[in-house]
C-alpha positions in Angstrom: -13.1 137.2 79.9 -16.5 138.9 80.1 -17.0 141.4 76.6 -20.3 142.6 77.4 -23.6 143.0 75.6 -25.0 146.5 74.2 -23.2 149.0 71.7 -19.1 148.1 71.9 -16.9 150.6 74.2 -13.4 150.8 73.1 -12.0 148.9 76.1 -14.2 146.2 74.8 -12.1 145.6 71.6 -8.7 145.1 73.6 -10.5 142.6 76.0 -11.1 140.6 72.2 -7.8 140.7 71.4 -6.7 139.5 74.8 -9.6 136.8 75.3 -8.8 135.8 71.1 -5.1 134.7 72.4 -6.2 133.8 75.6 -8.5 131.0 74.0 -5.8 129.7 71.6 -2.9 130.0 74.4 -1.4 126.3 75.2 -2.8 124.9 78.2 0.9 124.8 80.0 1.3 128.6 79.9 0.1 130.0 82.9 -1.9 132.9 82.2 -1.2 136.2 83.4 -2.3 139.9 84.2 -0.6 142.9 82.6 -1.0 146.7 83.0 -1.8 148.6 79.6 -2.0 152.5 78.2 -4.1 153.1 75.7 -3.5 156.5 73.8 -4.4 157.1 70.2 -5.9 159.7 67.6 -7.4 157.7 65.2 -10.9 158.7 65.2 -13.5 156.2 66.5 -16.2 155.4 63.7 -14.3 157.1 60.9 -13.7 153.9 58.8 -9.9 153.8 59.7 -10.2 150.8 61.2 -9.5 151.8 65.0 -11.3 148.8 66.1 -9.2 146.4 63.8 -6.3 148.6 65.5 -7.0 147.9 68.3 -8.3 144.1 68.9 -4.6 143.9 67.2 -2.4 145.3 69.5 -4.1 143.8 72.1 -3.3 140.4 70.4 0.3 141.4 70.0 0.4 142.6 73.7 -1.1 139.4 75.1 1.0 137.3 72.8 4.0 138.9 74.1 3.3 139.0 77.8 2.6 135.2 77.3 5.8 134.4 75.5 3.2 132.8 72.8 4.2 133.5 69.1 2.4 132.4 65.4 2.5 133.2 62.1 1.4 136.9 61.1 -0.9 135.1 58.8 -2.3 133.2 61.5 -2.2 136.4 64.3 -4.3 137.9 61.1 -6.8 135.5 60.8 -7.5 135.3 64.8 -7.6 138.9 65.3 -10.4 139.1 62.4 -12.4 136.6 64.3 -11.8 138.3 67.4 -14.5 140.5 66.6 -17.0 138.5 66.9 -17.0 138.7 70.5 -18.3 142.1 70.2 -20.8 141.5 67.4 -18.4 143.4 64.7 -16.4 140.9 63.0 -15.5 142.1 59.2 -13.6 140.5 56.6 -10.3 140.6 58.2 -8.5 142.9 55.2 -7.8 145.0 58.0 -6.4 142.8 60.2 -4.5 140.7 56.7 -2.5 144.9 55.7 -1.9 145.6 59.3 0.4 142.2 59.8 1.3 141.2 56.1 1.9 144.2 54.4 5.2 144.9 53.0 6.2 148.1 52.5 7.0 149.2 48.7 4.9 146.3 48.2 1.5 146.4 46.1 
């Protein structure tokens, strides 16, 4: 999977998410093409983490098209690495709430 060069698109983040799972998927799983929707209303550049968001579901959707599971701590850590495809990666605290938070936890 191609990301791109130049200021990140949206679409560019889900292709992360899918190439981040693609590049950890076992060798004897044959890789395949889905269809996706992409509808949201978190504001882009708003420091609500829509990126983050994003490159995670992609994950999740890849993961589960593939029959491919691992830990949420581990899903957490690659998605926050995903990033760096696009030039963006952070410290993964986004990605760490998003698939270990518990709620009524602190």
């Amino acid at each position: 999977i191609s990301i791109g060069d130049g200021a990140p698109q949206w679409y560019q983040y889900f292709l992360c998410g899918t190439k981040g799972i693609l590049d950890v998927l076992p060798k004897d799983i044959p890789i395949k093409g889905f269809n996706v929707i992409v509808s949201g209303t978190i504001p882009q550049s708003a420091g609500l983490s829509s990126s983050s968001a994003l490159v995670s579901a992609a994950a999740l959707a890849t993961a589960h098209v593939h029959k491919f599971s691992m830990s949420k701590e581990k899903i957490a850590n690659l998605c926050a690495e995903c990033e760096r495809y696009i030039g963006t990666q952070g410290g993964g605290m986004d990605q760490a709430i998003a698939f270990l938070a518990t709620e009524g936890k602190l």
